[in-house]
mmCIF file as Biopython writes it, N, C-alpha, C and O atoms, coordinates in Angstrom:
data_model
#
loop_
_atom_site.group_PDB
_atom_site.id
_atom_site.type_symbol
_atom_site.label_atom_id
_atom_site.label_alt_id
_atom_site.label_comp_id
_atom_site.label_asym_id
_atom_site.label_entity_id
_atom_site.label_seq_id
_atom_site.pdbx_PDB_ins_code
_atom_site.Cartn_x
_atom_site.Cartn_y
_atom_site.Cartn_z
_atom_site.occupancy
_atom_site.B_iso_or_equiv
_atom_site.auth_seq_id
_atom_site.auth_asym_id
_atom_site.pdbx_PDB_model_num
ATOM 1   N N  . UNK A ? 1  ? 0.847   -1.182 0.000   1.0 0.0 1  A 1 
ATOM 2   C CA . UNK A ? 1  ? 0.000   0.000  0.000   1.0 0.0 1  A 1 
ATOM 3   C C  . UNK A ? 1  ? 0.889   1.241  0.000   1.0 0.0 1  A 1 
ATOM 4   O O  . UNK A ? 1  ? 1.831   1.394  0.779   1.0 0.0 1  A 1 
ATOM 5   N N  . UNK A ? 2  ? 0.428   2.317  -1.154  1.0 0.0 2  A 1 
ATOM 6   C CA . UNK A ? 2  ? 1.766   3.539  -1.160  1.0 0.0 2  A 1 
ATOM 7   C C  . UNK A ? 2  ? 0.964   4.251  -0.308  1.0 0.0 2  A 1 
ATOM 8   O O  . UNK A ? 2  ? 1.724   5.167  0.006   1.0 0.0 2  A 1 
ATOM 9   N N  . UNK A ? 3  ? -0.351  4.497  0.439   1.0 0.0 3  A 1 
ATOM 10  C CA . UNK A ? 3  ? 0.060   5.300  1.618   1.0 0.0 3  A 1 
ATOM 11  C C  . UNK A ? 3  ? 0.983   5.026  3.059   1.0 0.0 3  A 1 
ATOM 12  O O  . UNK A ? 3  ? 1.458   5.961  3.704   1.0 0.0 3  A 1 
ATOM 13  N N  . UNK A ? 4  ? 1.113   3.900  3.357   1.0 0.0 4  A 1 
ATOM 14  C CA . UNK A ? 4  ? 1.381   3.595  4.284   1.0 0.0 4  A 1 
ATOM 15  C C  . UNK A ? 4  ? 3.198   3.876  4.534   1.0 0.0 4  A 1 
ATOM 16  O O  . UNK A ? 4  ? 3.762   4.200  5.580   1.0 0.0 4  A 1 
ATOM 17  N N  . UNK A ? 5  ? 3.770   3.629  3.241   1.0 0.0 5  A 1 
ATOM 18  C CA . UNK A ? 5  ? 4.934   3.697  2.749   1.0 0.0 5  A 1 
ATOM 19  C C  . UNK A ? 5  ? 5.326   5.702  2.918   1.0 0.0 5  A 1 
ATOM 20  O O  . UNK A ? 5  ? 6.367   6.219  3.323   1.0 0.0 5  A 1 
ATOM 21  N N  . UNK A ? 6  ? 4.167   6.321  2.479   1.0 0.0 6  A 1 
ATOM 22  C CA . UNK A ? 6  ? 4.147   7.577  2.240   1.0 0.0 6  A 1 
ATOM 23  C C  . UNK A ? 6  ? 4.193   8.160  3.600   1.0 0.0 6  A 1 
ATOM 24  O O  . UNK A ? 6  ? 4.965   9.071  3.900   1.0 0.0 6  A 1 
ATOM 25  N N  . UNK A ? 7  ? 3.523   7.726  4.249   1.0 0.0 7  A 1 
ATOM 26  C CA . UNK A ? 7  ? 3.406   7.614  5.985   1.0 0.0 7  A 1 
ATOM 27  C C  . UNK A ? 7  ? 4.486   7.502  6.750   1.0 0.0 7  A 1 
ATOM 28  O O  . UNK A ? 7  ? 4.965   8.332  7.524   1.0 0.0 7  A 1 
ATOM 29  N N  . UNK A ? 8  ? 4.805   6.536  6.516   1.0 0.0 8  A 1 
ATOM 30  C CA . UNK A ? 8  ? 6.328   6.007  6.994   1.0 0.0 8  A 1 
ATOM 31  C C  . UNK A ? 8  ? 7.626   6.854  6.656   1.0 0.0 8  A 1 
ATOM 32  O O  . UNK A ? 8  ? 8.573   6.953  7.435   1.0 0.0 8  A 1 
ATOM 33  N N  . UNK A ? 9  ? 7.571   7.394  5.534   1.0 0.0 9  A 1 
ATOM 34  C CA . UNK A ? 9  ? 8.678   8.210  5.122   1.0 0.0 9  A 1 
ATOM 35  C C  . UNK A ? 9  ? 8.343   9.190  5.826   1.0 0.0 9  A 1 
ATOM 36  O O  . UNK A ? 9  ? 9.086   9.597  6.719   1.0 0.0 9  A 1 
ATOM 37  N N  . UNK A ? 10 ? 7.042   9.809  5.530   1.0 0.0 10 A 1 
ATOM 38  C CA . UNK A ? 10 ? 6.607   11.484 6.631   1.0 0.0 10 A 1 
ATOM 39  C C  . UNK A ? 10 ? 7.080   11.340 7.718   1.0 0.0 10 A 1 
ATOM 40  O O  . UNK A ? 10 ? 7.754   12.276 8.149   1.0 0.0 10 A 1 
ATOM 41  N N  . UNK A ? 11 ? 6.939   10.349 8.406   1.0 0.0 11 A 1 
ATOM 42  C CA . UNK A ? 11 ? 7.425   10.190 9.972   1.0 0.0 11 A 1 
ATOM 43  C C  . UNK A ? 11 ? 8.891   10.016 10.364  1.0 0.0 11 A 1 
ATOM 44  O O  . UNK A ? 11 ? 9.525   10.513 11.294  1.0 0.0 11 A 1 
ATOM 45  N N  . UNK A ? 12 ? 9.202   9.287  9.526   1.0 0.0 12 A 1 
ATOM 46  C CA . UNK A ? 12 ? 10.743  8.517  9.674   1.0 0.0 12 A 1 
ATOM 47  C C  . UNK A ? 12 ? 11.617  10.502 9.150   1.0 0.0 12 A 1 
ATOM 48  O O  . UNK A ? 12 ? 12.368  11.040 9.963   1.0 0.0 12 A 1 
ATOM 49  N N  . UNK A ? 13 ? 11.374  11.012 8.147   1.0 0.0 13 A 1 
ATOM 50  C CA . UNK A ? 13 ? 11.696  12.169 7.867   1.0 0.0 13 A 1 
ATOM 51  C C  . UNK A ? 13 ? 11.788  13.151 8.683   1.0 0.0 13 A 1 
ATOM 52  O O  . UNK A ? 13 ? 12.782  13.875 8.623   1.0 0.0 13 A 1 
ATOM 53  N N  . UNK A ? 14 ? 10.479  13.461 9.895   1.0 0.0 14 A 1 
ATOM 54  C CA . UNK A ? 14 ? 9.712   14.017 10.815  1.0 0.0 14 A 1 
ATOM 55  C C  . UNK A ? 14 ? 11.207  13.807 12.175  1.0 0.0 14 A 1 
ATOM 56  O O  . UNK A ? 14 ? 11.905  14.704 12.649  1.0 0.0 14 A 1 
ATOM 57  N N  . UNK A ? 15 ? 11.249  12.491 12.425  1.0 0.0 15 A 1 
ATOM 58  C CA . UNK A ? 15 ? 11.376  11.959 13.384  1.0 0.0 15 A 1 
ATOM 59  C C  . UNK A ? 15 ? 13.206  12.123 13.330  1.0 0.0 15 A 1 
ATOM 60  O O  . UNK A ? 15 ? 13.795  12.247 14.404  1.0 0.0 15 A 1 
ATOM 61  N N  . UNK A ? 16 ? 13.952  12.112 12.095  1.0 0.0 16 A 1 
ATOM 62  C CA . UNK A ? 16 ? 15.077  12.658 12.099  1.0 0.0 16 A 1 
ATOM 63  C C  . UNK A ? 16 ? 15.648  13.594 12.016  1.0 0.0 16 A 1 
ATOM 64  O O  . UNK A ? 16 ? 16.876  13.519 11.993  1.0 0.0 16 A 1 
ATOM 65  N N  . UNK A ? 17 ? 15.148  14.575 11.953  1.0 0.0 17 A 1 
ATOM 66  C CA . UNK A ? 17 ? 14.829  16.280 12.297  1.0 0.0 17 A 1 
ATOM 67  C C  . UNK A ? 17 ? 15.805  16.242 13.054  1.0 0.0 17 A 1 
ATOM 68  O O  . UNK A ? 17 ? 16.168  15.217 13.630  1.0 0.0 17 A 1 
ATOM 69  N N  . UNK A ? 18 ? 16.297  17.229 13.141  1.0 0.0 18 A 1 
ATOM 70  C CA . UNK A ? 18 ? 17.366  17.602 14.450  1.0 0.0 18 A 1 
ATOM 71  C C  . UNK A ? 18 ? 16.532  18.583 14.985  1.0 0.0 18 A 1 
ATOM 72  O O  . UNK A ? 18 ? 17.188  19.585 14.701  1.0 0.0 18 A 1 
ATOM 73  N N  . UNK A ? 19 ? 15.339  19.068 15.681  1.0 0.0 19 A 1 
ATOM 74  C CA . UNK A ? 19 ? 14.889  19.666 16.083  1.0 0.0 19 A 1 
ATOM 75  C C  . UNK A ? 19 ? 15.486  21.195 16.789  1.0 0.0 19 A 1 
ATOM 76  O O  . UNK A ? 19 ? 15.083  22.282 16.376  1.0 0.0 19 A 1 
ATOM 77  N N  . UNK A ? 20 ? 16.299  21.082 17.687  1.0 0.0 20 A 1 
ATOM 78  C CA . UNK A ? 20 ? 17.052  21.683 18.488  1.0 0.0 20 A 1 
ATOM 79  C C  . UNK A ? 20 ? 18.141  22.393 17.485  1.0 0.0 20 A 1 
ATOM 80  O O  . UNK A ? 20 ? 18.315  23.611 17.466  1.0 0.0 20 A 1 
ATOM 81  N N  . UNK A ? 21 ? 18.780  21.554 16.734  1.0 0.0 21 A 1 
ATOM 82  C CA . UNK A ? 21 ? 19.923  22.462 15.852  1.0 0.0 21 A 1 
ATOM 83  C C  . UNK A ? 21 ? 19.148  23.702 15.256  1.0 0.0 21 A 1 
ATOM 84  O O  . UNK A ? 21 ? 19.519  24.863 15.433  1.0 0.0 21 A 1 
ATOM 85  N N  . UNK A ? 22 ? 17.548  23.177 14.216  1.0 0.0 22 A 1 
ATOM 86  C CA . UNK A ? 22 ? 16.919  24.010 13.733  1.0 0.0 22 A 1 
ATOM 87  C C  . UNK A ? 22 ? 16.622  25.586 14.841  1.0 0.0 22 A 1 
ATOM 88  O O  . UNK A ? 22 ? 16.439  26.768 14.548  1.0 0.0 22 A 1 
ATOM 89  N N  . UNK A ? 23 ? 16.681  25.003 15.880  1.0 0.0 23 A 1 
ATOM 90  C CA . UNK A ? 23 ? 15.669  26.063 17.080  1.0 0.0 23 A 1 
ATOM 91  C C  . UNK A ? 23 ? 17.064  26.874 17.429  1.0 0.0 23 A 1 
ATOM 92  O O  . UNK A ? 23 ? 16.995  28.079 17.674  1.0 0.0 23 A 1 
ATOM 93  N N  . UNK A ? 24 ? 18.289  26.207 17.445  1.0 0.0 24 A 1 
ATOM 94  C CA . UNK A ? 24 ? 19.411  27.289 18.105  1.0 0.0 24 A 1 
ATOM 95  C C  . UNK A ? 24 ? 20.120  27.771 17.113  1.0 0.0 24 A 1 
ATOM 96  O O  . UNK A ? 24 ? 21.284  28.055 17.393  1.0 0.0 24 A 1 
ATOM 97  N N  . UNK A ? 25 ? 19.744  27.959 15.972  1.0 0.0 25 A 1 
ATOM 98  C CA . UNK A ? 25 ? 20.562  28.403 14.633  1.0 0.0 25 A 1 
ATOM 99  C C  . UNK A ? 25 ? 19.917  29.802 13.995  1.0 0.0 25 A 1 
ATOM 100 O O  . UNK A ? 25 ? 18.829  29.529 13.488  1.0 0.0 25 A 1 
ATOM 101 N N  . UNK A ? 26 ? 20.133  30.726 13.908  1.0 0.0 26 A 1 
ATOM 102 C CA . UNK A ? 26 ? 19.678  32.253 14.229  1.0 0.0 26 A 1 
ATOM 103 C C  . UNK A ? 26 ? 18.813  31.969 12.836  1.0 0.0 26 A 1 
ATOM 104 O O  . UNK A ? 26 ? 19.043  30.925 12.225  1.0 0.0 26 A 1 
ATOM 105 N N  . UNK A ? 27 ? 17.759  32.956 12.308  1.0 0.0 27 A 1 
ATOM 106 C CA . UNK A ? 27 ? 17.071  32.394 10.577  1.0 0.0 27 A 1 
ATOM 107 C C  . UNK A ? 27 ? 17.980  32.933 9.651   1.0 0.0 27 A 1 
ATOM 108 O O  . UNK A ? 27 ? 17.493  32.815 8.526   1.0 0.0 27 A 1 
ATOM 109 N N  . UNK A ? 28 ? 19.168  33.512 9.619   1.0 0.0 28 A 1 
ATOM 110 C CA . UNK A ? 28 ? 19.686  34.204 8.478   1.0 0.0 28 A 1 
ATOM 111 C C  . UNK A ? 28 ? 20.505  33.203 8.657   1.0 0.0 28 A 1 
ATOM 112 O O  . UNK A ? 28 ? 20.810  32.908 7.502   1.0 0.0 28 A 1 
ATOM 113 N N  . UNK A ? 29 ? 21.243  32.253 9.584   1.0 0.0 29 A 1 
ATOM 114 C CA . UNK A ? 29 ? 22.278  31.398 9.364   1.0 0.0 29 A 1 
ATOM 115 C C  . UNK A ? 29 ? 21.542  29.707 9.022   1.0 0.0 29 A 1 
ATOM 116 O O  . UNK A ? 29 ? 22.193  28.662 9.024   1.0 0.0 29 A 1 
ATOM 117 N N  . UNK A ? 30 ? 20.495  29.794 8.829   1.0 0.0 30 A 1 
ATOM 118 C CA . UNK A ? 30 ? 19.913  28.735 7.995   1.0 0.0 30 A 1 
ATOM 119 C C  . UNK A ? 30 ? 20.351  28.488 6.478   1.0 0.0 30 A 1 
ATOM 120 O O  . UNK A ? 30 ? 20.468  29.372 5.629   1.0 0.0 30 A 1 
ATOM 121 N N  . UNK A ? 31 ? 20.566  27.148 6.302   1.0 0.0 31 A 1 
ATOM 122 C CA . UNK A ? 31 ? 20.593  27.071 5.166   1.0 0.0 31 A 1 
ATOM 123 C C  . UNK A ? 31 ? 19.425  26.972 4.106   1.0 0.0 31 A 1 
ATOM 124 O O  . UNK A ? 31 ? 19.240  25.847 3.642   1.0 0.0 31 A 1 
ATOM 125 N N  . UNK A ? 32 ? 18.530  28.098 3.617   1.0 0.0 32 A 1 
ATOM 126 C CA . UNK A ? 32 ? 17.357  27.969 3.008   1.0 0.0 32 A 1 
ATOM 127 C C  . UNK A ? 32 ? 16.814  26.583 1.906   1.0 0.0 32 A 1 
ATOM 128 O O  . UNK A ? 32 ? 15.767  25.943 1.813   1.0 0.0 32 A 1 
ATOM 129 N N  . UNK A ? 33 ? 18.302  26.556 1.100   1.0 0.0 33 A 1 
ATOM 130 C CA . UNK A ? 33 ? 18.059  25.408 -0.048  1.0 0.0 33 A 1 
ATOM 131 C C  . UNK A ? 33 ? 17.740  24.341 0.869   1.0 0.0 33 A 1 
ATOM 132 O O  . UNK A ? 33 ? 16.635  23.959 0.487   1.0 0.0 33 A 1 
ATOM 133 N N  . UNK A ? 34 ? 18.107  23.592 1.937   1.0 0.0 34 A 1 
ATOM 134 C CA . UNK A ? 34 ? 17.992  23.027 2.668   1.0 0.0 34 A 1 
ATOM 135 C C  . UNK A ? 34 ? 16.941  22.665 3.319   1.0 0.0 34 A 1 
ATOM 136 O O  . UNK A ? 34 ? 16.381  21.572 3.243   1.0 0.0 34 A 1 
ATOM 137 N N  . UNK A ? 35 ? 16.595  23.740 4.092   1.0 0.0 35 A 1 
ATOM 138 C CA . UNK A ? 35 ? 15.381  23.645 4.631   1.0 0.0 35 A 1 
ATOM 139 C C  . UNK A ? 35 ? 13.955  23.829 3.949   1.0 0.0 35 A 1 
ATOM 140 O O  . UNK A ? 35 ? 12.847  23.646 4.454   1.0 0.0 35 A 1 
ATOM 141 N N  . UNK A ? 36 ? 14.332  24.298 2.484   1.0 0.0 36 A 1 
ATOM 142 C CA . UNK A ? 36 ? 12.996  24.308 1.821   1.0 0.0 36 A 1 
ATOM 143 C C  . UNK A ? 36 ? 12.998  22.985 0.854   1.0 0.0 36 A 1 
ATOM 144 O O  . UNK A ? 36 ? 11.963  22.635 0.286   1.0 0.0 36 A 1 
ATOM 145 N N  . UNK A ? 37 ? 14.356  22.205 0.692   1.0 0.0 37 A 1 
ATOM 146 C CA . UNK A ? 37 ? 14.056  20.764 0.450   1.0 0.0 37 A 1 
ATOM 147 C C  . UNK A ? 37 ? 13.229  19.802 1.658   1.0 0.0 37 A 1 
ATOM 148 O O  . UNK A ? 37 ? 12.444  18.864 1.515   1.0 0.0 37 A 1 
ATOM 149 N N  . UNK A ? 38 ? 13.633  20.300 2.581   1.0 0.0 38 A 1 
ATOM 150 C CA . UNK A ? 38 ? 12.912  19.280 3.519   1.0 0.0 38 A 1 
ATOM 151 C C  . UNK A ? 38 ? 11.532  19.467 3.393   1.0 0.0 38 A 1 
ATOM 152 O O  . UNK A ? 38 ? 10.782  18.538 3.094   1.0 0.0 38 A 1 
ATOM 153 N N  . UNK A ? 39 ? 11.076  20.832 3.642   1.0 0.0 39 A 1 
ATOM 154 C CA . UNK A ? 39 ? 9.592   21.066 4.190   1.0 0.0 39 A 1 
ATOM 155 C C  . UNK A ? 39 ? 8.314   20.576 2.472   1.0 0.0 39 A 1 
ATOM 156 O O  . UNK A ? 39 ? 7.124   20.280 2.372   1.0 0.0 39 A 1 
ATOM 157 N N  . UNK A ? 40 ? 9.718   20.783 1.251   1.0 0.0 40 A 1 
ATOM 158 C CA . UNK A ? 40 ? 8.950   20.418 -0.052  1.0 0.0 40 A 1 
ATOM 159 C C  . UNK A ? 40 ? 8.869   18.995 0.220   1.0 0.0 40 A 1 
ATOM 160 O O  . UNK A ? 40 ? 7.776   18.456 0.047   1.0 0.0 40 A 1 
ATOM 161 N N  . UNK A ? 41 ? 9.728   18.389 0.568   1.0 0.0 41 A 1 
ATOM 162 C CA . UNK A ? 41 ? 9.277   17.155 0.340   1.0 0.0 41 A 1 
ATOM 163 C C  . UNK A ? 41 ? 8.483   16.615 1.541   1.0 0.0 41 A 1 
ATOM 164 O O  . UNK A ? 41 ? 7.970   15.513 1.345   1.0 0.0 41 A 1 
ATOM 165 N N  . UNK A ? 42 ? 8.288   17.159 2.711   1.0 0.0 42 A 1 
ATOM 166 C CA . UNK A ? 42 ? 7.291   16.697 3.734   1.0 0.0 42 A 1 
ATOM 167 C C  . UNK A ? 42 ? 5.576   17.054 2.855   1.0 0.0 42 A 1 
ATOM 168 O O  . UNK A ? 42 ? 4.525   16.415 2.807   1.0 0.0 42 A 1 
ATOM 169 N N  . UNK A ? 43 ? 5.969   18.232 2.339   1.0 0.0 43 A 1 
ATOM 170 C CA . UNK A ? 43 ? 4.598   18.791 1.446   1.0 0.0 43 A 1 
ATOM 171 C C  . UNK A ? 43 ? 4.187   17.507 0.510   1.0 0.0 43 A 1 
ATOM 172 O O  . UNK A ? 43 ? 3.179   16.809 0.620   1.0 0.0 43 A 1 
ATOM 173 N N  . UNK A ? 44 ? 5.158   17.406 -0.356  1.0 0.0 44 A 1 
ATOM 174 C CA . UNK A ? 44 ? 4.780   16.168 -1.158  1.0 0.0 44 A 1 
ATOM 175 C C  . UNK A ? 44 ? 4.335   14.850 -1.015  1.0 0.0 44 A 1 
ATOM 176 O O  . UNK A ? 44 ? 3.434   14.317 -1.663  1.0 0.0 44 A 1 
ATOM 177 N N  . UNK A ? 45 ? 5.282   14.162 0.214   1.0 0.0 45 A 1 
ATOM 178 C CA . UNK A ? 45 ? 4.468   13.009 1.058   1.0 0.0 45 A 1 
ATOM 179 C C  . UNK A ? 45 ? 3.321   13.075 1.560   1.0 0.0 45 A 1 
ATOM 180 O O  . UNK A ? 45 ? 2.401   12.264 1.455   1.0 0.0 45 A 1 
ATOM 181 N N  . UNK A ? 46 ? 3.364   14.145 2.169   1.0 0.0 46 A 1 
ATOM 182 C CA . UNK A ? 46 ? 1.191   14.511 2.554   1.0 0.0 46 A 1 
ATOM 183 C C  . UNK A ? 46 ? 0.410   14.738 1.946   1.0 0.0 46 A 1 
ATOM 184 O O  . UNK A ? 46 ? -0.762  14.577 2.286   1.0 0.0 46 A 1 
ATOM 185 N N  . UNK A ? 47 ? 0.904   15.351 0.439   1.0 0.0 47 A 1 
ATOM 186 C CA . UNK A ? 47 ? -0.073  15.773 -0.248  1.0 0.0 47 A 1 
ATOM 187 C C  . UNK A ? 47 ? -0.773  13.967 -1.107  1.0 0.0 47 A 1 
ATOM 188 O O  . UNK A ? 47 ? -1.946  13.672 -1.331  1.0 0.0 47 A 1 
ATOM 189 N N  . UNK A ? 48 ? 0.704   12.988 -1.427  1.0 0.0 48 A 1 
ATOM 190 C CA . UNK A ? 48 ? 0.541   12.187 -1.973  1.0 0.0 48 A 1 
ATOM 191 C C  . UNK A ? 48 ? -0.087  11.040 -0.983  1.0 0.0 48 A 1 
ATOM 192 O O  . UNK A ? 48 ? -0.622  10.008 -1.390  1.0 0.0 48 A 1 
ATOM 193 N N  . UNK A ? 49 ? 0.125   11.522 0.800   1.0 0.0 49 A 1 
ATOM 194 C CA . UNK A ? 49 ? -0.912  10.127 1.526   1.0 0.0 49 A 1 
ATOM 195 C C  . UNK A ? 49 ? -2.659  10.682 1.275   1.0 0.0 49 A 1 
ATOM 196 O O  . UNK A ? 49 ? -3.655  9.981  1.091   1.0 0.0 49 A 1 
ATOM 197 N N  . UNK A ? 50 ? -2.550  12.050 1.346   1.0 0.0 50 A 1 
ATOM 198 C CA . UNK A ? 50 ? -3.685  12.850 1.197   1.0 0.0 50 A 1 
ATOM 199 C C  . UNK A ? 50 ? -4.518  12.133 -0.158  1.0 0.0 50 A 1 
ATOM 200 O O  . UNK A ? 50 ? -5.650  11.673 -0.003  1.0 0.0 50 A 1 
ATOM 201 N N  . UNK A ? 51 ? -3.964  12.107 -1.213  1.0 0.0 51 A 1 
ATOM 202 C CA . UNK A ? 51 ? -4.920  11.840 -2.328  1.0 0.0 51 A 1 
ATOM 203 C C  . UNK A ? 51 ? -5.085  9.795  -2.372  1.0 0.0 51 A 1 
ATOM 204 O O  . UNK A ? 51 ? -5.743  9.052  -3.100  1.0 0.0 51 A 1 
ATOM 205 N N  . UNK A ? 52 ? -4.248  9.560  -1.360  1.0 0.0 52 A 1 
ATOM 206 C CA . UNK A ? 52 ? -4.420  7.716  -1.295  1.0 0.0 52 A 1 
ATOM 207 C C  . UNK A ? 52 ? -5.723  7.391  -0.402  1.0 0.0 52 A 1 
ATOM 208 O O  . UNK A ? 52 ? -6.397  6.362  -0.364  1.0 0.0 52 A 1 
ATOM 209 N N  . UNK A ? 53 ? -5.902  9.008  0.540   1.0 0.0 53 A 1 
ATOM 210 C CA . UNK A ? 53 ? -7.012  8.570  1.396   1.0 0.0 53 A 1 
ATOM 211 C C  . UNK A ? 53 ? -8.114  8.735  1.024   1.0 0.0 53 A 1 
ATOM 212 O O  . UNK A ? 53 ? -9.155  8.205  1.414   1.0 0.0 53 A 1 
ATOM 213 N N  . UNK A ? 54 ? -7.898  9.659  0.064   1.0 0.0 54 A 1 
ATOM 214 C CA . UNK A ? 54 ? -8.978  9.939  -0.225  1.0 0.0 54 A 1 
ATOM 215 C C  . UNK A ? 54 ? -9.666  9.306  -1.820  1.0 0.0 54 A 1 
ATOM 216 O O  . UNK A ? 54 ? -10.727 9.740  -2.268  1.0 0.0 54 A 1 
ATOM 217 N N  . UNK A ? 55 ? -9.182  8.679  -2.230  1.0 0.0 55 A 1 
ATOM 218 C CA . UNK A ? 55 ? -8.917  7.422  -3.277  1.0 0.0 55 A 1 
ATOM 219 C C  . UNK A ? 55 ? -10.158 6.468  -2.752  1.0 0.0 55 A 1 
ATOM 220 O O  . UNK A ? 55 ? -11.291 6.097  -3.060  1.0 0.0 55 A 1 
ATOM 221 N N  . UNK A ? 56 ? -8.913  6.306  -1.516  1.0 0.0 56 A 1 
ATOM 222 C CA . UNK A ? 56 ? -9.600  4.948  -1.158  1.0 0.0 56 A 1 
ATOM 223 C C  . UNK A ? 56 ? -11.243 4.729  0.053   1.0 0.0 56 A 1 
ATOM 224 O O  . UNK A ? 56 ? -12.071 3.829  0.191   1.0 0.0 56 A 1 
ATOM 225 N N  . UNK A ? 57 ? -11.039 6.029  0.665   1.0 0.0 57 A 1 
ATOM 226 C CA . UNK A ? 57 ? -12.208 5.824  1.750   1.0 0.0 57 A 1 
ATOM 227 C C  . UNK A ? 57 ? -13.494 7.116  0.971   1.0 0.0 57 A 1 
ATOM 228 O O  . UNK A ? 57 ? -14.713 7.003  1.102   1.0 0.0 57 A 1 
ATOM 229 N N  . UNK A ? 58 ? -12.924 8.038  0.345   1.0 0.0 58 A 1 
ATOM 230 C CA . UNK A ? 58 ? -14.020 9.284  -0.701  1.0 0.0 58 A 1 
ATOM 231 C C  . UNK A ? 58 ? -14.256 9.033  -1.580  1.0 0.0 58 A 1 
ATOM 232 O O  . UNK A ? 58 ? -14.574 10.008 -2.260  1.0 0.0 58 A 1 
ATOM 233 N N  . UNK A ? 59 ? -14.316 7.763  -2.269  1.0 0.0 59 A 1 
ATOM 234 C CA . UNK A ? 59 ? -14.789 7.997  -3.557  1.0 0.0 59 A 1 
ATOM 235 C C  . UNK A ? 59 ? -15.874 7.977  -3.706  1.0 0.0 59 A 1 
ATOM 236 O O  . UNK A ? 59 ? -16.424 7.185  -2.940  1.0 0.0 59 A 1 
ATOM 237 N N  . UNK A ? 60 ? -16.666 8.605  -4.505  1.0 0.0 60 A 1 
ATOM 238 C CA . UNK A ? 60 ? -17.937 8.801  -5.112  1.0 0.0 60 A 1 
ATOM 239 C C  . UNK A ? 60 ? -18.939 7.650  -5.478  1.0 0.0 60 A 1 
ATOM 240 O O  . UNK A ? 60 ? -18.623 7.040  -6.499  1.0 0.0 60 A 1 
ATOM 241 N N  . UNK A ? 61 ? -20.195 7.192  -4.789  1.0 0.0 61 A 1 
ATOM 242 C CA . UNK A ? 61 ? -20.317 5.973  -5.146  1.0 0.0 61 A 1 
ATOM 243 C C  . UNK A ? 61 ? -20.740 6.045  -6.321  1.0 0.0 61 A 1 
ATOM 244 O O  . UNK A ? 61 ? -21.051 7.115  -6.845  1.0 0.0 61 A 1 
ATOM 245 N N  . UNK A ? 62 ? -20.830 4.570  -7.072  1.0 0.0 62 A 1 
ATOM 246 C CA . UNK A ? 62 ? -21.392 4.820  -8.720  1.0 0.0 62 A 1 
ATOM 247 C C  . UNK A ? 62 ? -23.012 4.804  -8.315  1.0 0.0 62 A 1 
ATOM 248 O O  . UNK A ? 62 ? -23.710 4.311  -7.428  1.0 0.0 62 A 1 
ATOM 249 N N  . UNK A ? 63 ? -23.245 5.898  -9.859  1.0 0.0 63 A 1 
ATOM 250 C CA . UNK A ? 63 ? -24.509 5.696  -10.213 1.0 0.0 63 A 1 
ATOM 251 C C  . UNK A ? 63 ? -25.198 4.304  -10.751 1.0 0.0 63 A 1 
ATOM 252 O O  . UNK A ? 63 ? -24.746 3.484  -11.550 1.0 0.0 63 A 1 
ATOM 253 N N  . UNK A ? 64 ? -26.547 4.318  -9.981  1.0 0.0 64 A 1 
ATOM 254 C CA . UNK A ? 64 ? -27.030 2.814  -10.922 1.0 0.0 64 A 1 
ATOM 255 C C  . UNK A ? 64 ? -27.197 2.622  -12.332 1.0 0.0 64 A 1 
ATOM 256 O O  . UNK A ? 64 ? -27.392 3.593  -13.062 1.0 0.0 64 A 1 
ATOM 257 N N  . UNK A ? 65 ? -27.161 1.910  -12.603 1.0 0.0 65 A 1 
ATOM 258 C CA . UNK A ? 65 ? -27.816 2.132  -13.841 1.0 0.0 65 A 1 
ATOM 259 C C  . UNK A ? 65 ? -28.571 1.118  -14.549 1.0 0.0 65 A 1 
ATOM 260 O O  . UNK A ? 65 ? -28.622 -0.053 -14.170 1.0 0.0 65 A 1 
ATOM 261 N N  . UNK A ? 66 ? -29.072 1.504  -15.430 1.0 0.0 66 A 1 
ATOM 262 C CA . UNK A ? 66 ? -30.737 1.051  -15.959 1.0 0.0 66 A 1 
ATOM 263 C C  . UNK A ? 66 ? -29.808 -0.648 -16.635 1.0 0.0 66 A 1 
ATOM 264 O O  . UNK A ? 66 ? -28.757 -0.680 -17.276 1.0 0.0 66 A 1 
ATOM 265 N N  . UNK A ? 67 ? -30.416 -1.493 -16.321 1.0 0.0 67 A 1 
ATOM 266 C CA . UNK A ? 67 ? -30.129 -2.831 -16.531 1.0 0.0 67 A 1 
ATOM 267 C C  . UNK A ? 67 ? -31.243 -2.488 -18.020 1.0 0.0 67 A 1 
ATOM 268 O O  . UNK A ? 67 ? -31.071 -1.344 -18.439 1.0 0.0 67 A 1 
ATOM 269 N N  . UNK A ? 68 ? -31.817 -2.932 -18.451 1.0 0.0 68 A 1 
ATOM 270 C CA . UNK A ? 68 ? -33.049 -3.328 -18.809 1.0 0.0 68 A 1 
ATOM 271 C C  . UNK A ? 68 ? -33.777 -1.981 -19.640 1.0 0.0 68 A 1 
ATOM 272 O O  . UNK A ? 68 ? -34.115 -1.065 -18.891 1.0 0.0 68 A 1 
ATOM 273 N N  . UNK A ? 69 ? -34.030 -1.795 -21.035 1.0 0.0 69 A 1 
ATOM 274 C CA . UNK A ? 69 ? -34.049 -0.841 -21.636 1.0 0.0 69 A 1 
ATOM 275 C C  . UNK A ? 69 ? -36.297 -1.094 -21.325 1.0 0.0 69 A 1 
ATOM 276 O O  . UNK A ? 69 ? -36.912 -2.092 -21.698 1.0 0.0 69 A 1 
ATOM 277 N N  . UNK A ? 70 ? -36.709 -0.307 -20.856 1.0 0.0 70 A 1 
ATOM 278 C CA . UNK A ? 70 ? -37.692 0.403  -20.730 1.0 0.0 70 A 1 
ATOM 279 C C  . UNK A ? 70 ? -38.612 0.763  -21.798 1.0 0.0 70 A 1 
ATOM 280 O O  . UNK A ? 70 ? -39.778 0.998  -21.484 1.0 0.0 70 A 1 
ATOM 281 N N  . UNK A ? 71 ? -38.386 0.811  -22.565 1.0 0.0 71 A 1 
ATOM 282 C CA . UNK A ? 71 ? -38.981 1.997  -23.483 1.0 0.0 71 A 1 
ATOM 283 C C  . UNK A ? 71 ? -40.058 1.023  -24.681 1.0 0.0 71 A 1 
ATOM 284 O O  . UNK A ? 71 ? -40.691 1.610  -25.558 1.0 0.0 71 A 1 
#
């Protein structure tokens, strides 16, 4: 299942953060390319568990339809 996989990376990604380096490092001595690779690709994993959930538990039910011509 690629959400679960998608999940797993968000977290495992999440979870190796250096949290603290980010918090004691002034914002002009950030490395931007850097940190806007990370947060793009946290964007992208959510956006891509986002459309698996909704795939799989929102979809639209089908319309019936006419077995048997009427007319």
């Amino acid at each position: 299942m690629r959400a679960a996989a998608n999940a797993l990376e968000a977290l495992s990604t999440l979870r190796l953060l250096d949290v603290e380096d980010l918090a004691g490092v002034a914002p002009a001595d950030i490395e931007a390319g850097e940190l806007d690779r990370l947060l793009e690709r946290l964007a992208k994993l959510l956006a891509a568990l986002a459309d698996e959930v909704e795939h799989r538990w929102f979809r639209p039910a089908e319309r019936p339809r006419q077995m048997v011509n009427v007319s």
